[in-house]
N, C-alpha and C positions, 0 to 999 in steps of 0.2 A: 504493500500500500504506500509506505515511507516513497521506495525508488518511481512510483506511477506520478507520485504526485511531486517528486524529485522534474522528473522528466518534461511532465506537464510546466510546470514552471520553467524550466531551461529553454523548451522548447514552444512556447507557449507565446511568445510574440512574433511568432514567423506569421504573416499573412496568409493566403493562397496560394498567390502567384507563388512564394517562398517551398510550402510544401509540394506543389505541381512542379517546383524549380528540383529543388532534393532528389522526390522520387525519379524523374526524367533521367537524373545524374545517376544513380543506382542503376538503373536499367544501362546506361551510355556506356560507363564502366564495364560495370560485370558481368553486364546479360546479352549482349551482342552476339561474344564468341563462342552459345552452348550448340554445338552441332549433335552432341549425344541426345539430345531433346529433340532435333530437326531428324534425325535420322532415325527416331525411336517413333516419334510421331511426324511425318511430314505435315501435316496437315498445318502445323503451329508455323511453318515455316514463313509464308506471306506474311501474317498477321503481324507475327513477332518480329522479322526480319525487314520488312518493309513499312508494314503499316502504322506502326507505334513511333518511326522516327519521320514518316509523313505528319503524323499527325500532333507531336512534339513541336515541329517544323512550322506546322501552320498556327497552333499556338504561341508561339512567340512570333510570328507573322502579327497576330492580331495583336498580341500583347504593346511590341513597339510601334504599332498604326497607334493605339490608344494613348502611349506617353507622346508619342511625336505629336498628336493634336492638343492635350491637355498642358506638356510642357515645354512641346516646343523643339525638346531637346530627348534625346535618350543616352544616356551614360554606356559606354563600353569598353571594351578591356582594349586600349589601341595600341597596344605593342602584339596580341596579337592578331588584330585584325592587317596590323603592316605586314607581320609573317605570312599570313594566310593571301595577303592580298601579293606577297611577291612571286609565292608557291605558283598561282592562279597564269599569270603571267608568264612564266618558265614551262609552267605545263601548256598553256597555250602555243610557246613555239616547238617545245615538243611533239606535239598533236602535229600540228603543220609541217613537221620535218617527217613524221610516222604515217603523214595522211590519214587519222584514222580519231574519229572523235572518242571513242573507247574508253578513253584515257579521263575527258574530260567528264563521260556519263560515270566513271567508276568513283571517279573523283567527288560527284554529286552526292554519291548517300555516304560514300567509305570519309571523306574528309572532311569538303564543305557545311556538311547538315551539322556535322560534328563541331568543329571549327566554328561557325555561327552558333549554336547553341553553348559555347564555352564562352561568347563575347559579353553573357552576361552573368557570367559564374562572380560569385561574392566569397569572401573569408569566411563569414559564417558558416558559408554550409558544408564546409569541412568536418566539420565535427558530428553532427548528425551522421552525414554519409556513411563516416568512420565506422557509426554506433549499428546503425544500419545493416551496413557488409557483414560487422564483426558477428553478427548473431547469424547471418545467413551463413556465413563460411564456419560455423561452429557446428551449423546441424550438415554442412556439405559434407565436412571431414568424419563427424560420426555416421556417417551416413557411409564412405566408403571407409571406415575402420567396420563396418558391420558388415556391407558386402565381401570388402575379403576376407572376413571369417571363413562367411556363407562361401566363396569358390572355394577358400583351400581344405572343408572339410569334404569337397568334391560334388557340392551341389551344382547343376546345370543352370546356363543363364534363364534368368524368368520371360525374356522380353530378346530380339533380335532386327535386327534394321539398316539398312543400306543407303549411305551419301551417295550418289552420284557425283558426274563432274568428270575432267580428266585425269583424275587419280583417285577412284575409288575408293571407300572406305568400308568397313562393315563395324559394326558397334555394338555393344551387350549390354543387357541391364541384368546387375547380380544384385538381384531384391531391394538394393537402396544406393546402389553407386554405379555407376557407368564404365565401361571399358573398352578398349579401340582392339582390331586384331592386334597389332606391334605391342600391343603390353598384354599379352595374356601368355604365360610359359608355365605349360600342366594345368597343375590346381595353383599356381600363383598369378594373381592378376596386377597389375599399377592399377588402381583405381582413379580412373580421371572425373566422377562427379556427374558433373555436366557439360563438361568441356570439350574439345575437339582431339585431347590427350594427357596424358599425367603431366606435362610440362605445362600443359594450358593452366590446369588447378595450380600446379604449384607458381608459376606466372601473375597468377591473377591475384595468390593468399601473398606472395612474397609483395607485390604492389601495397594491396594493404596495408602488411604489417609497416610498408615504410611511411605511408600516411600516419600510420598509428604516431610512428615517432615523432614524425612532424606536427603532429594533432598533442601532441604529448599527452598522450593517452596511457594504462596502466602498463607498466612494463609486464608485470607476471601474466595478463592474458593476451600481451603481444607474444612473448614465449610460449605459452601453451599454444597457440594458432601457428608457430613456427614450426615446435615440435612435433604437434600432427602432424602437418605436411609431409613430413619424413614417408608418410604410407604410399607416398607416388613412387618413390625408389628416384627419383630423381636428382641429379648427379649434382647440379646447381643447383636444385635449393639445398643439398645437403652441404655444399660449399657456402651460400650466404648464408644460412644457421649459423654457420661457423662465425663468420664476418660477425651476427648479429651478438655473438658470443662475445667477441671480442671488442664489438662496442658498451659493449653490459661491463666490460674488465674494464674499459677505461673510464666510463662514467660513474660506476661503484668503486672502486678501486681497492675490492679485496673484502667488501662489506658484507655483511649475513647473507643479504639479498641475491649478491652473486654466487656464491658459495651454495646458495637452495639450487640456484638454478642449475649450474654446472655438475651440483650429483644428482639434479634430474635427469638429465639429460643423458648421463653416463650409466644411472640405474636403468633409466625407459632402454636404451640404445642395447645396455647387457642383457637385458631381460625378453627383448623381443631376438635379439640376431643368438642367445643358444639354443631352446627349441628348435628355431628355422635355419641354422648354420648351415645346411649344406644349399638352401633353396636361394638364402641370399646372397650365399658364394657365387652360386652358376649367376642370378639378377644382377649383382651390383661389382663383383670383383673380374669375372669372367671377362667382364668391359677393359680391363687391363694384360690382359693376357695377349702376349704376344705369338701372333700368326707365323709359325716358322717358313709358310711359303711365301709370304709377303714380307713380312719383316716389320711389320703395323698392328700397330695395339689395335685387339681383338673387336673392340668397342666403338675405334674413333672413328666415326665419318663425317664429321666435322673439316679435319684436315684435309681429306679428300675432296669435300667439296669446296675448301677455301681453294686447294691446288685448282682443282677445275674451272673455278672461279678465275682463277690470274691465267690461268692458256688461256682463256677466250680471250680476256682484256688483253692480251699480248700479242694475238693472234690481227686483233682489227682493232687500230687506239681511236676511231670514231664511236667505238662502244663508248668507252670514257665518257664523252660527251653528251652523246644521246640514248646511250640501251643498246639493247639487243631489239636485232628488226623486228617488225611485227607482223604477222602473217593480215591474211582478209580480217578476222575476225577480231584484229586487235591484239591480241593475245603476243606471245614470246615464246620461248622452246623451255621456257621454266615454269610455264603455268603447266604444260603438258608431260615434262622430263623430270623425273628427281634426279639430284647429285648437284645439285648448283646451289641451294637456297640454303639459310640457316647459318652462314657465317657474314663477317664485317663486308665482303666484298660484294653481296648480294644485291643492295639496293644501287650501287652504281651500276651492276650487270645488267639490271633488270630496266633500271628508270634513268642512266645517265647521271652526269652530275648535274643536269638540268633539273634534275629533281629530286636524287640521292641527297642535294646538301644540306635538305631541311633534317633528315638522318645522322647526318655526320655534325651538323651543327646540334642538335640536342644532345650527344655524344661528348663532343666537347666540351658544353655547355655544364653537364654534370660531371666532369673533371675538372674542371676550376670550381665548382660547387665545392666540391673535396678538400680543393687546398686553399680554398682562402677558408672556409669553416668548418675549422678543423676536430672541433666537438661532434660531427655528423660526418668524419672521411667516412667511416666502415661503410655508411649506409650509404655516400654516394658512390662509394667504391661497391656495393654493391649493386645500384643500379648502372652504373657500365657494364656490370660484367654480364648482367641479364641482361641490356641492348646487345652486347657482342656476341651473345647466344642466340638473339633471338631478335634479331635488323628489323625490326617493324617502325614501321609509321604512316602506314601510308594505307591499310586495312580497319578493320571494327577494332582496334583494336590499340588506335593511336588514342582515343581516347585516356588510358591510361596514361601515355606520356604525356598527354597534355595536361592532367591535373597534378602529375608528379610535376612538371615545368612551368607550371603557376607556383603552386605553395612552395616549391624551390626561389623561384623568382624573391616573394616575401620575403623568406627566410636569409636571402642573401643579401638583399636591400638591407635589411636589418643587421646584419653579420656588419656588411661596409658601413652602415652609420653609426655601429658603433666602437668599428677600429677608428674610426675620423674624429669621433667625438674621445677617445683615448688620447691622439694621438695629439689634440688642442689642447687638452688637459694637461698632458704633459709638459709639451712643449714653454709655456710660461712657466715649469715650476725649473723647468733645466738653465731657462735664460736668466732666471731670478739667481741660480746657486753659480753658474756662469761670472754673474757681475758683482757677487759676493766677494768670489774667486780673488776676481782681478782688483777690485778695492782690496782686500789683505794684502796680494803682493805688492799692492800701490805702496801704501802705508808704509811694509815693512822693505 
């Protein structure tokens, strides 16, 4: 009752517009990329995937016709409506160098709708959001802590379903969590949720948790939400746990609180990999095991596809610049061929640096986050390393970046105003001990 009416009051002067703004942003976020839902049910597919961001779209259509007549004026975010508005333009001479409007219509629901609905994103509604996600990715994760029970005690999936497309997928429902063929070995599955694969849940929880921190929200259920995640068997998130490990050392530094966390982590980790020691050897080590006819760790196709990645761009240096051709359809030999996609070199192969550089500039952008604020490296050290895993920006799914590169923006503005206001502060007290100085040795 205490926390209802906790809530009520926190949240309790948001207007309309405010709560239709929130939820919109939940769906923008994390509900975009569930393909185990579209492939389990097609039906949901139009509704969800088209018609809710139509219809988002035209509600804030009407929303700014109403402040443009009553104010005059509508307020919006113009740093990045600059960005968005430069993208727009580069993709424009793209199109005309590819002959092919493709680019521009993909551009319409994957960025634009996106990009226009973030021009009126506020500070506030970070927080919400946060609280929001956190309870839905709490039942996501028991949700697939309960189906891979359910597969590994050898039960059959309850539910079965096929994405189309140029690269086919097939998909499983094991009673409360979702699974792609690539993660199901025996009775062991990565349980991916609702997402399009274990990387996507763990993608979307790792986002999150770094909101969380930015939201400065509780650390011990940003840890539990990390340490679930561990059930996708996922190589990078089990590397940024580690990161987020190591920003809990520097920020406690040795206090009770880190101390719980790190023998949880060390009990949960002991306690699940000896029962399962050999299933998680063949899942998670076997990835390191070296190929004695190749000579290439067992796991990595990563490096294969950066290698494949750099022959092409070496091969013709007008990719550089504009992509890879596009057939009639628009398309490229990546939308149709695996072995290219998934490292750093992806978005210039695919889009050119005519429109790779909005990619590489949020990239950079969260590595100067790191080093000038330096309280929060782990965490922007770990959002590189998930862009470098995972080159997106330019799908359902830039949306993420772009609310990680707002509330970064904040957080850095603030970082710089208040090295500038130290740095005045100081500076008269040094010229004051400076002129002290020099009158003593006057005198003497």
């Amino acid at each position: 009752m205490e926390l209802c009416q906790e809530n009520k009051l926190k949240y309790g002067k948001f207007t309309n517009f405010d709560k239709f703004y929130i939820a919109s942003l939940f769906y923008y976020c994390f509900l975009l990329d569930v393909q185990t839902i579209h492939a389990l049910f097609p039906i949901t597919f139009l509704p969800a995937f088209y018609g809710i961001r139509f219809l988002v779209t035209g509600f804030l259509a009407v929303f700014v016709l109403q402040l443009t007549i009553l104010r005059g004026y509508v307020r919006i975010n113009k740093g990045l409506f600059v960005l968005s508005y430069m993208f727009f333009l580069l993709t424009l001479l793209s199109s005309a160098y590819h002959q092919t409007t493709y680019l521009l219509r993909i551009d319409l629901l994957n960025f634009y709708f996106i990009y226009l609905f973030f021009l009126f994103y506020k500070r506030k509604y970070l927080s919400p959001l946060v609280d929001i996600a956190s309870i839905f990715f709490f039942v996501l994760l028991i949700g697939a802590i309960i189906g891979f029970v359910y597969a590994f005690l050898g039960y059959p999936p309850t539910m079965t379903g096929t994405l189309g497309g140029a690269l086919p997928r097939s998909y499983y429902l094991y009673l409360t969590t979702g699974a792609v063929d690539g993660g199901i070995i025996g009775s062991i599955i990565r349980p991916n949720g609702i997402y399009h694969e274990p990387g996507g849940l763990s993608l979307f929880l790792c986002a999150l948790c770094f909101l969380r921190v930015f939201a400065k929200k509780n650390d011990g259920v940003t840890f539990v939400l990390m340490l679930l995640g561990n059930i996708t068997f996922s190589m990078i998130h089990m590397i940024i746990f580690a990161l987020f490990i190591l920003h809990w050392i520097v920020k406690y530094k040795m206090k009770k609180a880190l101390v719980l966390y790190v023998a949880v982590a060390f009990g949960v980790a002991l306690a699940v990999y000896l029962p399962l020691k050999e299933q998680i050897d063949d899942l998670l080590f076997a990835r390191f095991v070296i190929n004695e006819s190749t000579g290439k760790v067992q796991g990595d196709n990563r490096s294969s596809h950066l290698n494949n990645a750099l022959e092409l761009l070496k091969s013709d240096k007008t990719i550089i610049i504009w992509g890879l051709s596009r057939k009639e359809d628009g398309r490229t030999m990546m939308d149709k061929v695996w072995g290219y996609g998934e490292n750093p070199l992806a978005p210039l192969l695919k889009y050119g640096i005519m429109m790779s550089w909005l990619y590489y500039f949020y990239l950079f952008f969260f590595v100067l986050c790191g080093i000038i604020d330096r309280k929060h490296f782990f965490i922007y050290l770990s959002i590189s390393l998930m862009l470098l895993q995972r080159p997106f920006f330019h799908d359902v799914r830039s949306s993420i970046i772009l609310i990680l590169f707002i509330t970064s923006c904040d957080l850095l503005k603030n970082r710089i105003k208040h090295i500038i206001s130290v740095y005045r502060n100081n500076v008269p007290v040094q010229a004051k001990q400076w002129n002290v100085t020099i009158k003593h040795r006057y005198e003497h």
